[in-house]
N, CA, C and O of each residue as an XYZ file, in Angstrom:
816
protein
N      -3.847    -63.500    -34.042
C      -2.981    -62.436    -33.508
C      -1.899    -62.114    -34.502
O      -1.470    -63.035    -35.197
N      -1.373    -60.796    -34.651
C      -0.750    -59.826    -35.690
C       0.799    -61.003    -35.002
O       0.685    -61.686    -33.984
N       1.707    -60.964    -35.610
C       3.382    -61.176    -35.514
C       3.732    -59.720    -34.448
O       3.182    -58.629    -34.595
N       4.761    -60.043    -33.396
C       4.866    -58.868    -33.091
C       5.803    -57.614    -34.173
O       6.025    -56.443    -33.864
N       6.053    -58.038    -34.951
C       6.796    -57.307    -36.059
C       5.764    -56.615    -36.511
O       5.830    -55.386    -36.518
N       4.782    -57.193    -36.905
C       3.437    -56.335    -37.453
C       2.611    -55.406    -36.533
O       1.866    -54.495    -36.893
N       2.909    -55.845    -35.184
C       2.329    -54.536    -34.420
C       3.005    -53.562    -34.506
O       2.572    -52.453    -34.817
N       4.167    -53.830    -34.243
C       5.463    -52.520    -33.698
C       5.314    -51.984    -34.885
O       4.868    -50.841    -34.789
N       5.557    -52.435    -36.313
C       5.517    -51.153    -37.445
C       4.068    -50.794    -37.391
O       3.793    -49.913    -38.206
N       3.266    -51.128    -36.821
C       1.436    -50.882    -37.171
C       1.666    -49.335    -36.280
O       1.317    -48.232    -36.699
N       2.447    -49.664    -34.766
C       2.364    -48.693    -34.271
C       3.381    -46.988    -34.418
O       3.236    -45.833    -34.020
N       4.290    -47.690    -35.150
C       5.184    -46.753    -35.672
C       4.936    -45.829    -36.904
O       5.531    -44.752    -36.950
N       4.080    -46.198    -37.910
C       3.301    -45.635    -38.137
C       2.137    -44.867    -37.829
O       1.698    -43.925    -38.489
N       1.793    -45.221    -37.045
C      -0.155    -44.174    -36.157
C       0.985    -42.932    -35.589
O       0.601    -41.762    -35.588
N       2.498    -43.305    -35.080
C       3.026    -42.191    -34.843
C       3.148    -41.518    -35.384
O       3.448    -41.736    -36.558
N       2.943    -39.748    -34.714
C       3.360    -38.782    -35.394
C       4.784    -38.340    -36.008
O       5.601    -37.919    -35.189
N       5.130    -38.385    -37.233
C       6.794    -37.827    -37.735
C       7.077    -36.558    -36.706
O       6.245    -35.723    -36.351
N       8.454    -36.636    -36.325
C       8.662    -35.546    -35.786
C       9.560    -34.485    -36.728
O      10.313    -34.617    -37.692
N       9.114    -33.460    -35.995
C       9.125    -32.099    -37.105
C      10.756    -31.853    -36.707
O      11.360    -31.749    -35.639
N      11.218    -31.809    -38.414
C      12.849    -31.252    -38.039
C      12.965    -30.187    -37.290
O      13.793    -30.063    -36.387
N      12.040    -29.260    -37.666
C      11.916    -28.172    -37.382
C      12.471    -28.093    -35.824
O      13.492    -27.438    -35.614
N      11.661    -28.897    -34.511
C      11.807    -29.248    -33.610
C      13.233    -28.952    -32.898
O      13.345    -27.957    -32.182
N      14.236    -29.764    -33.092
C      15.209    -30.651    -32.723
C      15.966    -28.984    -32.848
O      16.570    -28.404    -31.945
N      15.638    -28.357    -34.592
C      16.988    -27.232    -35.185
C      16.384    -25.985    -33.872
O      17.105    -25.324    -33.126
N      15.042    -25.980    -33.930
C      15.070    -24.692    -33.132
C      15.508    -25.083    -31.447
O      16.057    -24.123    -30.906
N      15.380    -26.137    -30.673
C      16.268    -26.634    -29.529
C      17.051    -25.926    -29.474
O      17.221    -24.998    -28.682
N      17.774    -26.347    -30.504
C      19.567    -26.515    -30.984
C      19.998    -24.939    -30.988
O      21.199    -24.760    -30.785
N      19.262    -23.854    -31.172
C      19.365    -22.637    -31.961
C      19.227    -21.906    -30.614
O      20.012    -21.047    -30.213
N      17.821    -22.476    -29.773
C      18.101    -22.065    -28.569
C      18.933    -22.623    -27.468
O      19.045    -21.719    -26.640
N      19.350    -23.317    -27.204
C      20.508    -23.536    -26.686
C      21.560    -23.071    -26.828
O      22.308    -22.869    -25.872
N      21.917    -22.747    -28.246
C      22.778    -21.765    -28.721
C      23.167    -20.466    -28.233
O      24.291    -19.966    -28.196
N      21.694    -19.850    -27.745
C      21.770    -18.611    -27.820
C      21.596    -17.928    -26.147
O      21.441    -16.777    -25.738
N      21.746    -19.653    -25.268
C      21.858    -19.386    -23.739
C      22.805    -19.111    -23.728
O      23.572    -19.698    -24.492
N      23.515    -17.636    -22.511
C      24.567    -16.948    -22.727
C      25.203    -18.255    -21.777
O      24.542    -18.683    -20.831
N      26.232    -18.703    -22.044
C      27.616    -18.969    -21.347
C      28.246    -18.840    -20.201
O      28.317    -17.618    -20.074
N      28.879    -19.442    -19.046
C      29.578    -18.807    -18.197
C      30.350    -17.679    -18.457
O      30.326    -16.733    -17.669
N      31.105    -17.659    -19.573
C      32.023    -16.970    -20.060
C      31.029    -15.514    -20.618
O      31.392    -14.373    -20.330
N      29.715    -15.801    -21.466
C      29.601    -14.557    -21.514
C      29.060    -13.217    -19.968
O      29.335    -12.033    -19.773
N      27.992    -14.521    -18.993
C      27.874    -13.834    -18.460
C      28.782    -13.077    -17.338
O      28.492    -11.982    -16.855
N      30.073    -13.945    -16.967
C      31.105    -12.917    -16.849
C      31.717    -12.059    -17.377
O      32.525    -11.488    -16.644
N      31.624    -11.558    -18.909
C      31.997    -10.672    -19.487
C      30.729     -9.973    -19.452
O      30.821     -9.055    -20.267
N      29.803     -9.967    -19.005
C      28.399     -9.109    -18.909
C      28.866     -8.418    -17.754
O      28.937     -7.191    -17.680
N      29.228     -9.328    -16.730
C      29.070     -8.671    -15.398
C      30.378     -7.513    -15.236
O      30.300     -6.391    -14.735
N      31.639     -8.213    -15.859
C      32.669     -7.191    -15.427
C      32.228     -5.913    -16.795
O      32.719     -4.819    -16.517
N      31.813     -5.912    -17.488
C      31.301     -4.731    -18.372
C      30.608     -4.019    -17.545
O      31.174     -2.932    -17.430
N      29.047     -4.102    -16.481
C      28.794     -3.821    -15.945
C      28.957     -2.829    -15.245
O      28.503     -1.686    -15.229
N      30.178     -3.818    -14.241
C      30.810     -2.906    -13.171
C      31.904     -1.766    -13.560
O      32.109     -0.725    -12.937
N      32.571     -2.223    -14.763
C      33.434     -1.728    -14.924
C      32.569      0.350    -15.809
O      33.150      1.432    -15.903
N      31.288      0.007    -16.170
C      30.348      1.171    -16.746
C      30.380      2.220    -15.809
O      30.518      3.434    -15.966
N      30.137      1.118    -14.218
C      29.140      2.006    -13.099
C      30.460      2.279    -12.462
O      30.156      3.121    -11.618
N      31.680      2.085    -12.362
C      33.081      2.451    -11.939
C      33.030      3.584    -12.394
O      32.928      4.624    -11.743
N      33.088      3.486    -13.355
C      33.910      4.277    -14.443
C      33.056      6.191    -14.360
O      33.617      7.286    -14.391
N      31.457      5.811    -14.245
C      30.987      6.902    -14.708
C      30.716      7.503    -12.631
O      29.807      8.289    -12.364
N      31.503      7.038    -11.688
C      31.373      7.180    -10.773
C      32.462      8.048    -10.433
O      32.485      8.980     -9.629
N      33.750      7.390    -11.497
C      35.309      7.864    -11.468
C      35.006      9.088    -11.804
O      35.116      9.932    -10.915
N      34.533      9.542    -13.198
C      34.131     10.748    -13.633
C      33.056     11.543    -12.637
O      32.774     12.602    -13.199
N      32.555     11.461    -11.732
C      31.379     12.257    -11.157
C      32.655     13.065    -10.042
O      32.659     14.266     -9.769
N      33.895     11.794     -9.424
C      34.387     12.457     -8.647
C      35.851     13.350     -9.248
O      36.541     14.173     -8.647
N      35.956     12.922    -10.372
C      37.357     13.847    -11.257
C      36.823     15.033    -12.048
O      37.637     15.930    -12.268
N      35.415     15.200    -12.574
C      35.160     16.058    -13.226
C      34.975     16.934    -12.551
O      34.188     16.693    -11.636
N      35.604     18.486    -12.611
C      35.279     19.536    -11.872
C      33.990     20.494    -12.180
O      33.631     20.996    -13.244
N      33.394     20.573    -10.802
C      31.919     20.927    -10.629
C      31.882     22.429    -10.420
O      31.843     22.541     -9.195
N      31.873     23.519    -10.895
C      31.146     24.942    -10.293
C      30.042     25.540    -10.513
O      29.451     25.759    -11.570
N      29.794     25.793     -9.440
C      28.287     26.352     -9.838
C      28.255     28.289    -10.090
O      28.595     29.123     -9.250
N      27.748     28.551    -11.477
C      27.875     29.621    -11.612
C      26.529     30.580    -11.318
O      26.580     31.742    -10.914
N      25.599     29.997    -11.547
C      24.647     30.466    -10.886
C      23.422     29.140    -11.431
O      23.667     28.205    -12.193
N      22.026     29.481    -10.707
C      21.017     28.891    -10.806
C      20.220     28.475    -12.072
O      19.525     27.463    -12.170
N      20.429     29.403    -13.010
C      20.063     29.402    -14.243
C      20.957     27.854    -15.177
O      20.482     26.843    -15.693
N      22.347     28.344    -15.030
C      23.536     27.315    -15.092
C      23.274     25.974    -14.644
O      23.225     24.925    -15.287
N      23.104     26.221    -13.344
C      22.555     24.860    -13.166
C      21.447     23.907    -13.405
O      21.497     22.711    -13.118
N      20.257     24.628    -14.051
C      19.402     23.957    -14.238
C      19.239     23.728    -15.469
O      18.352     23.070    -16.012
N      20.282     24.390    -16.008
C      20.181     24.280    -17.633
C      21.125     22.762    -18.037
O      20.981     22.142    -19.091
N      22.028     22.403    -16.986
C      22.866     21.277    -16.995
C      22.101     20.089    -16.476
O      22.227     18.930    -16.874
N      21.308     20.519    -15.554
C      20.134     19.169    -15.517
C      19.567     18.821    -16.581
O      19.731     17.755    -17.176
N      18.771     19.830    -16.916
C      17.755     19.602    -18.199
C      18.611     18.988    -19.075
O      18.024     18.123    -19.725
N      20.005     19.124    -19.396
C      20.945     18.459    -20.395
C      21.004     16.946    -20.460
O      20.785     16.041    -21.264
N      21.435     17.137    -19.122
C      21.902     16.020    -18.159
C      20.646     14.792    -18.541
O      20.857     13.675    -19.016
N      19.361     15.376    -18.181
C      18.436     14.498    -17.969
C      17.817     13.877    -19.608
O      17.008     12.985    -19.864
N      18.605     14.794    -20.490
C      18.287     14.785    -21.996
C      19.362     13.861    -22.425
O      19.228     13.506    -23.596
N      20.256     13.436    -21.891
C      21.577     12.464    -22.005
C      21.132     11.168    -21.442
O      21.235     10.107    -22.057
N      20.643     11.285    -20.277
C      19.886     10.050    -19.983
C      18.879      9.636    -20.585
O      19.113      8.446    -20.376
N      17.698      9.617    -21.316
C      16.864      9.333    -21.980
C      17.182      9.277    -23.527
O      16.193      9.121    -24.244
N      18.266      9.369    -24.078
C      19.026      9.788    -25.235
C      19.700      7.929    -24.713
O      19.264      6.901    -25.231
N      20.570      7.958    -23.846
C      21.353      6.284    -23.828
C      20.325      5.177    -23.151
O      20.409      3.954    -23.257
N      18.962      6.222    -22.157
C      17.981      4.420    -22.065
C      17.332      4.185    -23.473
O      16.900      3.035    -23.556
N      17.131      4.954    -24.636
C      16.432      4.777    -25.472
C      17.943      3.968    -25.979
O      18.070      2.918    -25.349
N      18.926      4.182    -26.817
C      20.188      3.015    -27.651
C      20.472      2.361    -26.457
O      21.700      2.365    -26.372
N      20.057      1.874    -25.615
C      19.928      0.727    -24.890
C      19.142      0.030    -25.081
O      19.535     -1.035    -25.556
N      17.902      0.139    -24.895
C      16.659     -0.150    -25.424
C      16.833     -0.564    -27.073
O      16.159     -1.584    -27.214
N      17.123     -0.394    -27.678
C      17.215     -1.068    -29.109
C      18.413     -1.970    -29.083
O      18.461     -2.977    -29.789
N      19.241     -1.667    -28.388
C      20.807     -2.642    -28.267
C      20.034     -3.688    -28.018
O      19.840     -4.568    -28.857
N      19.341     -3.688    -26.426
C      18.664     -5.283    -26.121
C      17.501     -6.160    -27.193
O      17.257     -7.363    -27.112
N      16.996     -5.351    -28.015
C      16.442     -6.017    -29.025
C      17.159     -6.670    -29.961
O      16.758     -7.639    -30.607
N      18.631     -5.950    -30.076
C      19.455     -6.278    -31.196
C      20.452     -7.502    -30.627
O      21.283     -8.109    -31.302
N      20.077     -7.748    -28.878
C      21.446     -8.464    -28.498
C      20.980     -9.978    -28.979
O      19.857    -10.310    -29.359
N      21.903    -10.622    -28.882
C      21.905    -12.069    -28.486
C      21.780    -12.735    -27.649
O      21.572    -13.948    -27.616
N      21.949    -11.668    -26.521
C      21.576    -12.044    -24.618
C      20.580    -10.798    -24.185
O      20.785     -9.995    -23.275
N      19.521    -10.847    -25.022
C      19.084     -9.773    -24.541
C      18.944     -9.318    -22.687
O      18.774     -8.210    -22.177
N      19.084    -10.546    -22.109
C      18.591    -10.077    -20.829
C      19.501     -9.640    -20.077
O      19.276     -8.786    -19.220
N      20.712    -10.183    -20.296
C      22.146     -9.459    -20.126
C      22.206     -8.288    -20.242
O      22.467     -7.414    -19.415
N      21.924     -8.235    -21.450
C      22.203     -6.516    -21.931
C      21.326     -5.440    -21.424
O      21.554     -4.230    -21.417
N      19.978     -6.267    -20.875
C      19.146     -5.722    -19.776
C      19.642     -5.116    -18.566
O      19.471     -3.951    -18.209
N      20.250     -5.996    -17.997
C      20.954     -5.427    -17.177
C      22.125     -4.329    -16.645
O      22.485     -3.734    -15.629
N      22.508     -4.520    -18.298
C      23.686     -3.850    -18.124
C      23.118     -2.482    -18.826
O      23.720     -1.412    -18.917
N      21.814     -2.791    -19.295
C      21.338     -0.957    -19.789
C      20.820     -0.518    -18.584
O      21.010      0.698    -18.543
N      20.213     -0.930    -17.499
C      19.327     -0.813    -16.209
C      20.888      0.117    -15.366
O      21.045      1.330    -15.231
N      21.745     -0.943    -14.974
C      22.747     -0.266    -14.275
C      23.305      0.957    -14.936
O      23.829      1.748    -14.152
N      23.312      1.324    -16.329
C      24.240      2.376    -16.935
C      23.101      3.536    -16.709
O      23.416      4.708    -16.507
N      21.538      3.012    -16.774
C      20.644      4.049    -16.902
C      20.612      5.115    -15.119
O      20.661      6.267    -14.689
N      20.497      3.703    -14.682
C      20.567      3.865    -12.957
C      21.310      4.391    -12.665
O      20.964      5.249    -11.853
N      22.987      4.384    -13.035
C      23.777      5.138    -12.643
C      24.103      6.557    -13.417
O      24.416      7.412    -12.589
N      24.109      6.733    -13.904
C      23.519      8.234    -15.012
C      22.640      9.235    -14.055
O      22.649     10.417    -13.712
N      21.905      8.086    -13.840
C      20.309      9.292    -13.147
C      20.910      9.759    -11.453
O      20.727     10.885    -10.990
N      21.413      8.984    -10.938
C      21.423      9.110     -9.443
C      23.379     10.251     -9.536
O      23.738     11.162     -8.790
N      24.002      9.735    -10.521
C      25.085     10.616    -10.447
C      24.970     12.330    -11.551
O      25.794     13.197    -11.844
N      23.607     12.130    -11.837
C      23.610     13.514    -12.434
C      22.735     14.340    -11.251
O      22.884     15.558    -11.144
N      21.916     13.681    -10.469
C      21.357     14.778     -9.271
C      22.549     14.774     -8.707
O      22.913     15.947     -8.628
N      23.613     13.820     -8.128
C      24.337     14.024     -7.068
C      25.084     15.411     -7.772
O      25.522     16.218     -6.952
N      25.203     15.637     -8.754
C      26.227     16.599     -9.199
C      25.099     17.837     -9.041
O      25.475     19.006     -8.951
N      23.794     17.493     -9.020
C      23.299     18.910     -9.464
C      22.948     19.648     -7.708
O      22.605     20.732     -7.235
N      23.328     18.136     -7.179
C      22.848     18.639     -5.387
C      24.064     19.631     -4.958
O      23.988     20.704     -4.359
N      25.369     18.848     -5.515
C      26.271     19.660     -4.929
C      26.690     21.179     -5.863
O      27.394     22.033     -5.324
N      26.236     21.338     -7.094
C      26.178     22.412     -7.999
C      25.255     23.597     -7.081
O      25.668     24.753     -6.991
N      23.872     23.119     -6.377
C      23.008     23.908     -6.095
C      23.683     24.359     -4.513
O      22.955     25.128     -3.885
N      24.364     24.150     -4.153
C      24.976     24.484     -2.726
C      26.160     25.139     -2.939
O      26.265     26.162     -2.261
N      27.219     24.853     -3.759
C      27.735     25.401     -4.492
C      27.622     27.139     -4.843
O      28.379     28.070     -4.569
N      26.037     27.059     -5.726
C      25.640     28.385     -5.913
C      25.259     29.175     -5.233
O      25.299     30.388     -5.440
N      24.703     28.468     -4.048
C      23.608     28.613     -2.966
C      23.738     28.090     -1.582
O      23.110     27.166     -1.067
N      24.797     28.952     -0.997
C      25.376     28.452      0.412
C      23.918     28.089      1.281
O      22.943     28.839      1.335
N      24.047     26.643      1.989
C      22.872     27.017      3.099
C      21.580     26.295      2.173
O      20.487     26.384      2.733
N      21.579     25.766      1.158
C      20.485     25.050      0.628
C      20.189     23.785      1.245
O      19.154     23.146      1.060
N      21.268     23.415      2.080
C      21.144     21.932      2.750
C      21.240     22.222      4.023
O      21.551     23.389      4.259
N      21.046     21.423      5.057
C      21.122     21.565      6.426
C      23.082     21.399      6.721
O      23.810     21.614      7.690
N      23.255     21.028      5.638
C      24.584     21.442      6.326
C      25.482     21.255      4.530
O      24.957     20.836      3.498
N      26.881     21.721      4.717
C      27.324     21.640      3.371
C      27.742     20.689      2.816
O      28.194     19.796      3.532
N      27.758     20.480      1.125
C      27.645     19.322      0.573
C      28.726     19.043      0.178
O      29.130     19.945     -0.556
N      29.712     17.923      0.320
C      30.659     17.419     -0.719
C      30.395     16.310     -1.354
O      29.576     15.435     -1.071
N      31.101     16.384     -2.196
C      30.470     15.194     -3.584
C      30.270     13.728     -2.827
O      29.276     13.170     -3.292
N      30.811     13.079     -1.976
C      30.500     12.046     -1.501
C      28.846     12.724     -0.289
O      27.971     11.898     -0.030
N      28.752     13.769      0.104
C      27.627     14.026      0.783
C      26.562     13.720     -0.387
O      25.606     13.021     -0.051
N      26.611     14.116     -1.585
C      25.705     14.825     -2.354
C      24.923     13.244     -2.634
O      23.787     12.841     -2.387
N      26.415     12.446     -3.417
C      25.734     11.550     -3.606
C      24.940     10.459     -2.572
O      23.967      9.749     -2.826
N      26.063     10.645     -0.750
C      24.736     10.162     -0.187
C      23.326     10.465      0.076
O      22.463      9.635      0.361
N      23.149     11.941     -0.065
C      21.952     12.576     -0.139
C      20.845     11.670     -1.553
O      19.728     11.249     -1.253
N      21.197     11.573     -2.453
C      20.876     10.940     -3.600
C      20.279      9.734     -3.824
O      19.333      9.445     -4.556
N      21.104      8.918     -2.935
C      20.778      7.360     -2.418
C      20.050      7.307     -1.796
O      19.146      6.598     -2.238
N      19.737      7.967     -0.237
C      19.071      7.839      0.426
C      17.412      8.555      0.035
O      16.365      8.191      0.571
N      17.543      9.644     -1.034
C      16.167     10.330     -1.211
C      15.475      8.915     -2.359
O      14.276      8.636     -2.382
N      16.693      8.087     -3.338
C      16.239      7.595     -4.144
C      15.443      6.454     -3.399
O      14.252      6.321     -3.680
N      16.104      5.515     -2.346
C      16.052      4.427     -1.945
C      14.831      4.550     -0.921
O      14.375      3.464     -0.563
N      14.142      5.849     -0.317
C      12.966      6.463      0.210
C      14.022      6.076      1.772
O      13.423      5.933      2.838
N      15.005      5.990      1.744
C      15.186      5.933      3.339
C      14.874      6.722      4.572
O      14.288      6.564      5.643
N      15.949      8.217      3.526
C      15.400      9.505      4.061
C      15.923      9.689      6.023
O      15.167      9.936      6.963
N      17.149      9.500      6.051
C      17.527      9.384      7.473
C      17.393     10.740      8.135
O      17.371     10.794      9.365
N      17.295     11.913      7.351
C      16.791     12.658      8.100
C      18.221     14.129      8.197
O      18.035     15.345      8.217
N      19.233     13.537      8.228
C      20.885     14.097      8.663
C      21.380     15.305      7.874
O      22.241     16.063      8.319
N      20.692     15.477      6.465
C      20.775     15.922      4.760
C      19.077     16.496      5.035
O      18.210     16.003      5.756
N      19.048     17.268      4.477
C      17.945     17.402      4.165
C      17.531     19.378      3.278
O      17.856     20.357      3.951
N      16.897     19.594      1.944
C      16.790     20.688      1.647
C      16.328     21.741      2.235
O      15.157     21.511      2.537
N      16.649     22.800      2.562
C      16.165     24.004      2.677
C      15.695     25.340      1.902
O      14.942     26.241      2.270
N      16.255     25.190      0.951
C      15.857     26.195      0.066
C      15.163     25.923     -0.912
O      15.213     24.723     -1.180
N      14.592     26.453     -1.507
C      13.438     26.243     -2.820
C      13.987     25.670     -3.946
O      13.204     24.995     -4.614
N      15.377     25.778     -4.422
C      16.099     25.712     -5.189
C      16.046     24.021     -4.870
O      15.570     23.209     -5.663
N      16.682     23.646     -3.440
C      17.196     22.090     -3.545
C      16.393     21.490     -3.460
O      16.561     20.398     -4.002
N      14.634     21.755     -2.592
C      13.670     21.231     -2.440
C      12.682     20.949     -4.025
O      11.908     20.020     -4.253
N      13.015     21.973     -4.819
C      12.612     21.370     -6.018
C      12.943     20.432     -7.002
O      12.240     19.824     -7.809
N      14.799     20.427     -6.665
C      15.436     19.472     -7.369
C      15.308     18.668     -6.614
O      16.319     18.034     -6.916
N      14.782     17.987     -5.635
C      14.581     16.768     -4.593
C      13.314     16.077     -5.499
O      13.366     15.014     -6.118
N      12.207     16.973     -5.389
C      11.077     16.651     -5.512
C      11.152     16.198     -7.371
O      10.240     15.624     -7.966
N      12.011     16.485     -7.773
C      12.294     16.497     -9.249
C      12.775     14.509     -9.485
O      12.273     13.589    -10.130
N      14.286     14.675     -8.321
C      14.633     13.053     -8.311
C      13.414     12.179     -8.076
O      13.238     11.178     -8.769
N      12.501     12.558     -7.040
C      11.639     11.525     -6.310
C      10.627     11.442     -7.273
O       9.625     10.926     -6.777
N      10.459     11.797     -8.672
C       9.591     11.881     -9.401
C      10.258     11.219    -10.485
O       9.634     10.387    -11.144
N      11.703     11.548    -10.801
C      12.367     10.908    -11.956
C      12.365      9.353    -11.373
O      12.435      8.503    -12.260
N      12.303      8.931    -10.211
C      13.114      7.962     -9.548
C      11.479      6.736     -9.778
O      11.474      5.510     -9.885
N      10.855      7.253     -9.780
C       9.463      6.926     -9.472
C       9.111      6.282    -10.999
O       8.582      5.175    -11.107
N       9.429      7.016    -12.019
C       9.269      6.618    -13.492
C      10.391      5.664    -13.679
O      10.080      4.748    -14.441
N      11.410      5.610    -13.290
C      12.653      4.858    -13.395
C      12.282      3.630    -12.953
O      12.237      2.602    -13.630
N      11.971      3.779    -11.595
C      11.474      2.504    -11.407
C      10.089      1.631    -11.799
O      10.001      0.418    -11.609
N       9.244      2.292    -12.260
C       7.847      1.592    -12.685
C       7.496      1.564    -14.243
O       6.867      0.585    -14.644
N       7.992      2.953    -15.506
C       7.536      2.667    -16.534
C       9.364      2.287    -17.245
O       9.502      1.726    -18.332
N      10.244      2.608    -16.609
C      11.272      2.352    -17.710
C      12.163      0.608    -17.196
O      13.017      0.057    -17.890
N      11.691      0.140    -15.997
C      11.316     -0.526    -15.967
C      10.590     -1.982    -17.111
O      10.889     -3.055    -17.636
N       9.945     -1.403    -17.011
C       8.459     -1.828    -17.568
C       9.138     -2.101    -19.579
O       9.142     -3.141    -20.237
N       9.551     -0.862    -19.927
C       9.859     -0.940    -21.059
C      11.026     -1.968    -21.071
O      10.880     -2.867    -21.899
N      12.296     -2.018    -20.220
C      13.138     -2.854    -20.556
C      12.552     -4.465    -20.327
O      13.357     -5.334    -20.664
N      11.546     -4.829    -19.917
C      11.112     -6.287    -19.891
C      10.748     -6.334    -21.089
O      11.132     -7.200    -21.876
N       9.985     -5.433    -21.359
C       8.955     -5.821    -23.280
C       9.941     -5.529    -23.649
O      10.174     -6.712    -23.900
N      11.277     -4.802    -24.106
C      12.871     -5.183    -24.730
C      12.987     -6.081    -25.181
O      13.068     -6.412    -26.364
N      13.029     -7.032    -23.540
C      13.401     -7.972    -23.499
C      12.876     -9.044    -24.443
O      13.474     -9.650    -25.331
N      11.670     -9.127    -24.054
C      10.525     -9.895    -24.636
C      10.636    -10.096    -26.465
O      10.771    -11.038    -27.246
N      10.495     -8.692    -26.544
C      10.854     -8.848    -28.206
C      12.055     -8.994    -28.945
O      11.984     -9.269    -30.142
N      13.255     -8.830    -28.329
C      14.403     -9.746    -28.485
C      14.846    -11.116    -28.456
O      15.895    -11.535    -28.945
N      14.001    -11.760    -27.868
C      13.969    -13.301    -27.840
C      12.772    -13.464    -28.561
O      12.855    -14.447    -29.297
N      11.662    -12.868    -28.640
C      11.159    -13.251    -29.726
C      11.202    -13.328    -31.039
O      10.623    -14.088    -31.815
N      12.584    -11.727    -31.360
C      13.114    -11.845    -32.775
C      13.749    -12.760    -33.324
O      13.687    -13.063    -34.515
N      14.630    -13.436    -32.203
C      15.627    -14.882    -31.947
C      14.463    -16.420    -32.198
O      14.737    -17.614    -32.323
N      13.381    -15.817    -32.192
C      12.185    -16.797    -32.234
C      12.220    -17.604    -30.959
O      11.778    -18.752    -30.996
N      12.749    -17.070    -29.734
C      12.369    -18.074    -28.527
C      11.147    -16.951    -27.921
O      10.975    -15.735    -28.002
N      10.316    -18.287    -27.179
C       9.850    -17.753    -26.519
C      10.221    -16.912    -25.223
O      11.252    -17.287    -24.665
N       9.567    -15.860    -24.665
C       9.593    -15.184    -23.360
C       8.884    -15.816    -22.345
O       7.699    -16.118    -22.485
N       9.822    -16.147    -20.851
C       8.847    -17.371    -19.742
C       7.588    -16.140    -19.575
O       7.484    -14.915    -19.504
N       6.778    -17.322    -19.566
C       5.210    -17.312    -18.792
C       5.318    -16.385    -17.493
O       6.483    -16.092    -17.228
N       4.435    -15.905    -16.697
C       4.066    -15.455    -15.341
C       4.733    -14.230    -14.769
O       4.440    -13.838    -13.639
């Protein structure tokens, strides 16, 4: 029989060396888990985005000059939103928390989209007395907005004219891509931001 000195190095050898490599990339990811501290500075950034561009929906003054006007400020509108989900979309590749910054592009995108119909609901009533079952003020407009986005649909709001029924059918279509392909894009964001960081993205 071997000395037990001669087993233990017999067996310390058959072991595999472990790879520095190992231990530094741990270390690198651990690093790069956001913090209490950051994700409270994620969150009040957040709120403080969807405040802010809510503050402006109700201080900025709205008239509607005619129909043409107004749809030319959607089309803008909706060209402003796809203009900041796209430098969102590269921000989260570029972040260090990408999934943070996920979030906080999701809420800025989300709130953009639902406060540029609310403006265009109350623009189109505005131009167009009688487009709604009853008249709109900016807190109507945007509950109208919520409820068409969220499919609640209580029934109380509802379009009448060709004008609001198309910009309805316009949200429930933007709202529909919002939620399933842009969506969709901010996870693979995600994905390839931690993979640039060289961590992996979880499984399932």
């Amino acid at each position: 029989m071997g000395s037990p000195v001669h087993r233990t190095g017999r067996h310390e050898m058959d072991r595999p060396a472990a790879s520095p490599a190992g231990p530094a990339r741990s270390r690198r990811a651990r690093e790069r888990r956001p913090g209490r501290r950051a994700q409270f500075a994620a969150l009040v950034r957040t709120a403080l985005i969807a405040s802010g561009l809510v503050t402006v929906y109700y201080v900025l003054p709205l008239d509607g000059h005619s129909t043409v006007h107004t749809s030319a400020l959607l089309a803008f509108g909706l060209l402003v939103v796809l203009v900041v989900f796209w430098r969102e979309v590269r921000a989260i590749m570029s972040s260090p928390y990408p999934r943070l910054k996920a979030v906080e592009a999701l809420t800025t995108t989300l709130t953009l989209f639902l406060l540029l119909f609310a403006g265009t609901y109350f623009l189109v009533e505005q131009t167009t007395p009688g487009s709604f079952s009853e008249p709109l003020t900016k807190t109507d407009s945007l509950y109208f907005t919520l409820t068409t986005f969220t499919t609640v649909g209580y029934g109380d709001i509802v379009a009448r004219s060709q004008t609001g029924r198309m910009v309805t059918m316009l949200q429930m279509l933007g709202g529909l891509l919002l939620v399933g392909v842009a969506a969709r894009v901010l996870v693979s964001a995600v994905e390839a931001g931690m993979r640039k960081q060289g961590r992996e993205p979880p499984k399932g």
